[in-house]
VMD Tcl script that draws the C-alpha trace (Angstrom):
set ca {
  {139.07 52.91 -244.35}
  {138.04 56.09 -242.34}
  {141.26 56.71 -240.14}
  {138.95 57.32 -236.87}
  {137.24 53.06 -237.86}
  {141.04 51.90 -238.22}
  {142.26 53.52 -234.93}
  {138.80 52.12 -233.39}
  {139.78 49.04 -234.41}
  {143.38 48.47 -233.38}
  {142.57 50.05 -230.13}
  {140.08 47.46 -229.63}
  {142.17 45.12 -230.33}
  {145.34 46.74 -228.33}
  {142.32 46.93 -225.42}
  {142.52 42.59 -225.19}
  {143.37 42.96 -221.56}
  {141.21 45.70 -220.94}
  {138.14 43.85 -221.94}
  {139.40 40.52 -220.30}
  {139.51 42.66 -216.99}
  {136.40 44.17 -217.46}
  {134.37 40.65 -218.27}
  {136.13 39.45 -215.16}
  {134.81 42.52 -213.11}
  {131.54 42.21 -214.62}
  {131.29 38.67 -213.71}
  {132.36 38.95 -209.75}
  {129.35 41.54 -209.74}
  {126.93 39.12 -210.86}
  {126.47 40.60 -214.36}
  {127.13 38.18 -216.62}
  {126.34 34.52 -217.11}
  {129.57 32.31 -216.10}
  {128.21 29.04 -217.96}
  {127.81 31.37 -221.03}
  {130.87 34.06 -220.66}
  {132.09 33.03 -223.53}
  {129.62 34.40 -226.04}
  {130.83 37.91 -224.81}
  {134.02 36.92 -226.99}
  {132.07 35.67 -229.89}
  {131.86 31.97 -228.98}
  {129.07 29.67 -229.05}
  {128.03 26.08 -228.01}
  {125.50 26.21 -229.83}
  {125.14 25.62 -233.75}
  {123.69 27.46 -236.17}
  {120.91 26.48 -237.87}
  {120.10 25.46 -241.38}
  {118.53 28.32 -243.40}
  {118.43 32.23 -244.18}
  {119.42 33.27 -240.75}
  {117.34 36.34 -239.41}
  {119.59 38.15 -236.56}
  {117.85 40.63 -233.99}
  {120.07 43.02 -232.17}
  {118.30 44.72 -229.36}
  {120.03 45.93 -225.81}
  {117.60 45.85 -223.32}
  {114.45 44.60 -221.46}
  {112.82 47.94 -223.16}
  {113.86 46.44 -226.49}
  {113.45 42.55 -225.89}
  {109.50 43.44 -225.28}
  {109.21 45.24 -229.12}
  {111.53 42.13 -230.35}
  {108.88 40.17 -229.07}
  {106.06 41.89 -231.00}
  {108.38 41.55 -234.45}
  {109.46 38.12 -233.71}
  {105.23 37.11 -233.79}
  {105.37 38.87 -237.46}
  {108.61 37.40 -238.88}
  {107.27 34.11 -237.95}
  {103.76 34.71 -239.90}
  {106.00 35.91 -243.03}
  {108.70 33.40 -242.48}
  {108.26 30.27 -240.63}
  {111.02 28.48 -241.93}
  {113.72 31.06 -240.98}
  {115.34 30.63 -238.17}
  {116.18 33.73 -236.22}
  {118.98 34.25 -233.65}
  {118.44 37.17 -231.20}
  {121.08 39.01 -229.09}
  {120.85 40.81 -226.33}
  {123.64 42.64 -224.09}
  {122.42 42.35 -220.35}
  {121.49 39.09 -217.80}
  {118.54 40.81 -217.22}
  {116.77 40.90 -220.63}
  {118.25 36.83 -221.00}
  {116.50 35.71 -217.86}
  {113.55 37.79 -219.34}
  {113.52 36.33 -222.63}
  {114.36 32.79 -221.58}
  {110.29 31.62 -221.33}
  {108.96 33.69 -223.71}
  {110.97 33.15 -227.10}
  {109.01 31.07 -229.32}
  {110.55 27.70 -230.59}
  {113.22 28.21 -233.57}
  {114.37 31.46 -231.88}
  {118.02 31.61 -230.51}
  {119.17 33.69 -227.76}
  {123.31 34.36 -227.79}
  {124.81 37.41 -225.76}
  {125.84 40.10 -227.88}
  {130.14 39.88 -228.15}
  {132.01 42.66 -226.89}
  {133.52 44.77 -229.99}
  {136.36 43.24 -230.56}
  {137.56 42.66 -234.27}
  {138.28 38.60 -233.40}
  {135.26 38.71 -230.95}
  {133.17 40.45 -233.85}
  {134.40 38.43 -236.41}
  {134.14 34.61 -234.77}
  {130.36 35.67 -234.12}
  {129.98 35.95 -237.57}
  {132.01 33.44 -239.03}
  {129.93 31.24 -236.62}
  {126.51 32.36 -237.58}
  {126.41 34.15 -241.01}
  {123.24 35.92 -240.48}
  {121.31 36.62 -244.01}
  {119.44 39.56 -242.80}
  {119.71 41.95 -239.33}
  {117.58 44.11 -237.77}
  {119.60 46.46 -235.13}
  {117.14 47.78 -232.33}
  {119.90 49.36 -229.83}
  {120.65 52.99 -230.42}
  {124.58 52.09 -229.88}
  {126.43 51.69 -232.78}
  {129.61 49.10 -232.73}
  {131.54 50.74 -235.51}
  {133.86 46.89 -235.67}
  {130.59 44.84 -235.89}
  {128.78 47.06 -238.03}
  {131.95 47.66 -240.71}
  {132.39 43.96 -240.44}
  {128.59 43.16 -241.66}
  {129.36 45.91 -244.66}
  {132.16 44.29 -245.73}
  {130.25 41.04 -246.12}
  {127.54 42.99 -247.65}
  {124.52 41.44 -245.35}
  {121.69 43.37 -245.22}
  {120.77 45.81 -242.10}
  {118.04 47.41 -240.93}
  {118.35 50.19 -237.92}
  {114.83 49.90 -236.45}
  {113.25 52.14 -234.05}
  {116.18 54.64 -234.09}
  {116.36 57.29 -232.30}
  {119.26 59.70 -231.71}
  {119.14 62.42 -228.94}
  {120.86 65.90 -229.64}
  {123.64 65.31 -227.52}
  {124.55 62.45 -229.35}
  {123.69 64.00 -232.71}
  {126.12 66.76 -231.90}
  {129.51 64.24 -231.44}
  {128.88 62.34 -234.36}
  {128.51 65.69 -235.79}
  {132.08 66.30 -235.01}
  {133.09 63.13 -236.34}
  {130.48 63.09 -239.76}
  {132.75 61.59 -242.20}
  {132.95 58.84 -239.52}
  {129.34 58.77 -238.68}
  {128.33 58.96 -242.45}
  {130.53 55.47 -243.07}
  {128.76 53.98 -240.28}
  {125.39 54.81 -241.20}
  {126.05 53.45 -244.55}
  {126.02 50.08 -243.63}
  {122.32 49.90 -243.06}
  {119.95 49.33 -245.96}
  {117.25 51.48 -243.92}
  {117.08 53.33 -241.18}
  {113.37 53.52 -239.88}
  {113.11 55.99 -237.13}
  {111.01 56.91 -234.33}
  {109.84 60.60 -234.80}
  {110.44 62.93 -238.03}
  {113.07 64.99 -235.95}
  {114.94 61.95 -235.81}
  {114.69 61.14 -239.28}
  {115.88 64.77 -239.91}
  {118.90 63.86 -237.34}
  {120.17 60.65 -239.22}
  {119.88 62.98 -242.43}
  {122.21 65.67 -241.33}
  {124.66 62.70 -240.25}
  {124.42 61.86 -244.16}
  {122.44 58.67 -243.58}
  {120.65 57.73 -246.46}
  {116.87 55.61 -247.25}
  {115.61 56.81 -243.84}
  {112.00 56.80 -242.82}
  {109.99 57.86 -239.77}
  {107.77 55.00 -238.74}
  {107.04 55.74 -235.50}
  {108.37 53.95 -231.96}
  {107.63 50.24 -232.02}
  {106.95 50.80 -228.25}
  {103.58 51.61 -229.10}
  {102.87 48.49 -230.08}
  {104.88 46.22 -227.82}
  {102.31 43.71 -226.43}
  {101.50 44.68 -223.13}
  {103.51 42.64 -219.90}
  {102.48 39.34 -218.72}
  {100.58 38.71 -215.50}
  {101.14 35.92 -213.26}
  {97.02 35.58 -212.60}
  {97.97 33.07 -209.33}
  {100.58 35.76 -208.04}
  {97.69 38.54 -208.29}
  {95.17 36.67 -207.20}
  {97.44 36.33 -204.44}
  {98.72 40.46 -203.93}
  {95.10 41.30 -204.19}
  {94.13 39.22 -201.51}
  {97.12 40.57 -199.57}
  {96.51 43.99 -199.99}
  {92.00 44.50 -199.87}
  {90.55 47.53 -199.93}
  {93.99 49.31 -199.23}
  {94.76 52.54 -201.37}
  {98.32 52.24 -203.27}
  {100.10 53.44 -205.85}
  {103.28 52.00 -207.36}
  {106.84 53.96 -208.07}
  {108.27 51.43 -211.01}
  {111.92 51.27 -212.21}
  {113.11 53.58 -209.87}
  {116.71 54.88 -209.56}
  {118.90 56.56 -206.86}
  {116.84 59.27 -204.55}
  {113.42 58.32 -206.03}
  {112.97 55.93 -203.53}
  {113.41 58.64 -200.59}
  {111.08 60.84 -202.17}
  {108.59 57.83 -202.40}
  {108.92 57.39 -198.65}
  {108.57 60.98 -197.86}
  {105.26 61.48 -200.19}
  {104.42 57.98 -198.30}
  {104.70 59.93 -194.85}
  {102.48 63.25 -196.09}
  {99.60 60.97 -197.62}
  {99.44 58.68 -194.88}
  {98.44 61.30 -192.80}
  {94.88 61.15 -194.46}
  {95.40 57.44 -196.10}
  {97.05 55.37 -193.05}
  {96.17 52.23 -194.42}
  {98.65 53.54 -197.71}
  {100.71 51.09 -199.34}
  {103.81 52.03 -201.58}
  {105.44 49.77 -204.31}
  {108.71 50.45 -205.05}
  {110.05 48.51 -208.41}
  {113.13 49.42 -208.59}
  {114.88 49.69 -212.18}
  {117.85 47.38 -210.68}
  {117.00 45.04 -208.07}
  {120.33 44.63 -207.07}
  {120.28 47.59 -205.23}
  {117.94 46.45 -202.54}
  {119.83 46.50 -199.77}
  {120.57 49.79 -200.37}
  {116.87 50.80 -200.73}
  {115.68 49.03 -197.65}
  {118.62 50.67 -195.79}
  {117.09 53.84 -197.39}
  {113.49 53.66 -196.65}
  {114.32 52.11 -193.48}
  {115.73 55.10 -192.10}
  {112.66 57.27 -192.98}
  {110.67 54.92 -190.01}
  {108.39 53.43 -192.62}
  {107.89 49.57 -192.17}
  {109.57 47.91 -195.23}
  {109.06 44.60 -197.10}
  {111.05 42.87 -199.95}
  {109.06 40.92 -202.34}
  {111.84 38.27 -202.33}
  {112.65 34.88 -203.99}
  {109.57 33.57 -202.05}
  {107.42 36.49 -203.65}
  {105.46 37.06 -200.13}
  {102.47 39.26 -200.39}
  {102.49 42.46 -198.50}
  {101.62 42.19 -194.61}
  {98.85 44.62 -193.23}
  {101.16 46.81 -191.92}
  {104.00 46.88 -194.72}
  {104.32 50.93 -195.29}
  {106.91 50.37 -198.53}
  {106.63 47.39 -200.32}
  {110.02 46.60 -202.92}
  {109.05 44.06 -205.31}
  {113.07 43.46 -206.27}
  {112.07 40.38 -208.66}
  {112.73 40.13 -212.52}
  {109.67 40.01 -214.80}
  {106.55 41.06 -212.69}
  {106.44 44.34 -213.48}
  {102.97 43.68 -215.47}
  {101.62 42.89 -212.24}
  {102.28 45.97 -210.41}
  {100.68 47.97 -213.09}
  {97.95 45.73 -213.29}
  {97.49 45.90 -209.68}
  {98.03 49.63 -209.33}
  {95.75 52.07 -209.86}
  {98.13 54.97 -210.29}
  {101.97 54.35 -211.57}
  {105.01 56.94 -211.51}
  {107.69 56.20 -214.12}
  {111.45 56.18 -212.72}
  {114.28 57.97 -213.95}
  {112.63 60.92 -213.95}
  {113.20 62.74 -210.71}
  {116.42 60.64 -210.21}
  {120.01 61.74 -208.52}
  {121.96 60.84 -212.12}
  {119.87 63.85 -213.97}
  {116.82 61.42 -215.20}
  {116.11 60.62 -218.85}
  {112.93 58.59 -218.09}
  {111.82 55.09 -218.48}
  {109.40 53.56 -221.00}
  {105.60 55.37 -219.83}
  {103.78 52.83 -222.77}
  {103.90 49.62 -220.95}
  {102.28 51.06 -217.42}
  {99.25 52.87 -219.91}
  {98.73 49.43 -221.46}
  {97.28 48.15 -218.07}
  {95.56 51.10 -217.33}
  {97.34 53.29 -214.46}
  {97.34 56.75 -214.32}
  {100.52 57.77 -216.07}
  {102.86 60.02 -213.71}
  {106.55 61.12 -214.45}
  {108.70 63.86 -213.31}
  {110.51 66.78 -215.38}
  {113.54 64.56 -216.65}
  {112.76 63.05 -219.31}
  {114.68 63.39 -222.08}
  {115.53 60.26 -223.34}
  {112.07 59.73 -224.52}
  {110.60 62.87 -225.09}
  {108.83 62.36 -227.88}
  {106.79 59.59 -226.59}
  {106.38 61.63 -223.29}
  {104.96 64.95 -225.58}
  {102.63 62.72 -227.36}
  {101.10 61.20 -224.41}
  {101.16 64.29 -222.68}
  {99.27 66.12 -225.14}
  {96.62 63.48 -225.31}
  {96.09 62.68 -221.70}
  {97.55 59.53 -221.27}
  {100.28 60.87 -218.83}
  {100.83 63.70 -216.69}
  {103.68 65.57 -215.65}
  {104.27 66.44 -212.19}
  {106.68 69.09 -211.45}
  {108.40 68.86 -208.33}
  {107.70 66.88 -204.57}
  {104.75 68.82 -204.15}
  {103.15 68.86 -207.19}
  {103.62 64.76 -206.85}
  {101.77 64.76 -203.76}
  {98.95 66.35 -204.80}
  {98.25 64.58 -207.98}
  {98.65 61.65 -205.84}
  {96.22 62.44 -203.29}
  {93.84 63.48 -205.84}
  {93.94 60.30 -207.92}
  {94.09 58.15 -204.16}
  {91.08 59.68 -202.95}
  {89.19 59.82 -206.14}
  {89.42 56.30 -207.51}
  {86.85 56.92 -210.00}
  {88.76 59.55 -211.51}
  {91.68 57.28 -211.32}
  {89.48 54.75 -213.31}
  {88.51 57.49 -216.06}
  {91.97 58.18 -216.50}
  {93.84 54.82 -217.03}
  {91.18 53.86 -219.29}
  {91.73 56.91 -221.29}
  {95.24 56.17 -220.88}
  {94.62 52.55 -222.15}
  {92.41 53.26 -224.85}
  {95.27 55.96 -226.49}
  {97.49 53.42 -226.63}
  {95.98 51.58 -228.96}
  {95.44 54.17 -231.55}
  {98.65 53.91 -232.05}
  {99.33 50.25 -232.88}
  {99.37 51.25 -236.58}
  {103.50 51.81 -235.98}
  {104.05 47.99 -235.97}
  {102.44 47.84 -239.52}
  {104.29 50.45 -241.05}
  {107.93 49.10 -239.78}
  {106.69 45.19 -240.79}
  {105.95 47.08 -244.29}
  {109.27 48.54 -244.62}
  {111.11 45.20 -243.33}
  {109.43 43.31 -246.00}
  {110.12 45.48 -248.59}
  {114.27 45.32 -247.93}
  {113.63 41.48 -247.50}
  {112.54 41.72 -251.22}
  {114.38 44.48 -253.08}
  {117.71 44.14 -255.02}
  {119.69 45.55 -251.49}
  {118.64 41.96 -249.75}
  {119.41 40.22 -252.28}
  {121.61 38.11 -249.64}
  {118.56 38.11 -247.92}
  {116.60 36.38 -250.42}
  {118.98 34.47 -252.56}
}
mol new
graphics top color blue
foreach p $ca { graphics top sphere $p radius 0.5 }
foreach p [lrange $ca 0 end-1] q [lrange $ca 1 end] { graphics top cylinder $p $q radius 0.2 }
display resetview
């Protein structure tokens, strides 16, 4: 084996304590499940079900959404397989635990820990993967080559940054990428990426993203908001991180100048923080609400309004005419969150400078109106104003927006196409046996 994989390995497993520690820590701060810490070390109470098993990987809330989407199509193909789906956060359980369709598993994704790797696959001998998270677990993935199960990375990406270590480390990176039986990626750069790594039967397919279905609405909780909130003009700042929030509160203060009726939703990207956001926005002399367990409506005079619940993000967009993305004029540097799902519902797309992370999807809906860059503080309070006080230009443009997005549902077809061709070539032949 690769010396780098071997040191990984017994480091991981030197690391016991390490991990122990850190499951412990991540348990006191409320992220992780106690009742179902355990599948963090590869257990499970749960047994596996008869059949070829289908196993999703996919890290996220970003990535539960598109698992969604594929989950509807491996069903139509194969209804008799069941499929077990792991994620790695609380949030994207609680998210996923009333939408997964019946014979669909949800475990927490172990840690990667050689014993924790290999009880989670002892346990439930998946027949086929699909990997949808951009981090690869060198013991988990080496452990599903040398049982020769077939995997598919889906919706890769790689940014240069990252490109540029494994490039340091290529022999490693090359043994890696060789367990996968395809690697479908999001853009032709990427493709070109994965190449140079020495990844083989890679294809650009585009970013599943595209054709996520769009986020559910509660109709009886925006029946209710609407009622709440009139005639009022508003905009909403979604999955927000550190010093976005300020800046939402100061724009709040320049527009309300002409708009004093103005309401502000804040959706921030981690709700635990909202304390620390009401503390924030406090101090700027705004009048603040949280959204709360009781999901109260906004008052008539609620200046900043912080919907800190899990799943009603759907609603916000739906409700808000105009929609900033998060992450993207943020204190950590940015990177940007996903723009697709706030399009869907037909807000004007905003984002800052920063980012990165999703590029790509940024430049194409850049190019073709669907979002709009705003360049500094300034810039953002002008585009706002413009959009606030022109809501039929605000109309024009989310539908434009809305209708862009679903040009490019075709991505969903082409990934199903290459899925179903590994499920039936001589490399799944696990798969299909």
């Amino acid at each position: 084996m690769n010396f780098l994989l071997n040191f990984y390995g017994h480091l991981m497993t030197w690391g016991t304590p390490g991990l122990e520690a850190l499951l412990r820590r991540r348990l006191a701060d409320g992220k992780e499940d106690p009742a179902r810490i355990g599948e963090r070390r590869g257990q499970s109470g749960l047994p596996r079900p008869d059949g070829k098993l289908i196993w999703i990987h996919g890290a996220s809330v970003g990535e539960a959404q598109s698992t969604l989407v594929m989950i509807e199509q491996l069903r139509q193909h194969f209804p008799d397989r069941p499929i077990l789906l792991t994620t790695g956060t609380l949030t994207s359980a609680r998210y996923l635990a009333a939408r997964l369709p019946a014979g669909v598993t949800h475990q927490f994704y172990p840690l990667d820990h050689p014993e924790w790797v290999s009880r989670f696959l002892n346990h439930w001998q998946p027949d086929f993967v699909l990997w949808m998270e951009s981090e690869l677990w060198p013991n988990m993935l080496m452990n599903l080559k040398r049982r020769h199960t077939p995997v598919i990375l889906v919706n890769a990406r790689i940014s240069p940054r990252s490109q540029a270590r494994w490039m340091s480390v290529r022999s490693t990176a090359t043994e890696i990428l060789g367990t996968f039986t395809a690697i479908l990626t999001q853009t032709q750069a990427d493709a070109e990426s994965y190449r140079a790594l020495g990844a083989t039967n890679v294809t650009a397919t585009g970013n599943l993203k595209f054709s996520a279905s769009a986020l559910p609405v509660d109709t009886q909780n925006e029946a209710a908001f609407l009622k709440a909130v009139g005639q009022r003009p508003r905009w909403a700042y979604a999955s927000t991180h550190k010093g976005e929030e300020e800046m939402a509160c100061r724009l709040h203060k320049r527009l309300a100048a002409d708009m004093p009726d103005l309401l502000t939703v804040i959706v921030p990207r981690h709700p635990e923080r909202r304390n620390d956001i009401v503390d924030a926005c406090a101090a700027s002399g705004l009048r603040v609400q949280l959204r709360g367990e009781r999901k109260d409506p906004p008052r008539p005079d609620t200046d900043i309004y912080i919907a800190d619940t899990l799943g009603e993000l759907g609603l916000f967009y739906r409700t808000s005419p105009i929609a900033c993305i998060g992450r993207s004029f943020s204190d950590d540097g940015g990177g940007g969150h996903n723009p697709i799902e706030a399009a869907q519902l037909g807000c004007v797309v905003l984002h800052g400078p920063h980012i990165q992370n999703l590029a790509e999807i940024y430049r194409i809906m850049d190019e073709a109106g669907a979002s709009q860059t705003v360049r500094d503080e300034d810039d953002f309070y002008s585009t706002l104003h413009h959009f606030l006080t022109s809501p039929e230009a605000a109309q024009k443009q989310g539908q434009h927006g809305k209708d862009f997005i679903v040009t490019q549902n075709a991505v969903l077809g082409r990934i199903m196409d290459n899925i179903l061709t590994a499920f039936n070539d001589g490399h799944a032949a696990k798969a299909t046996a």
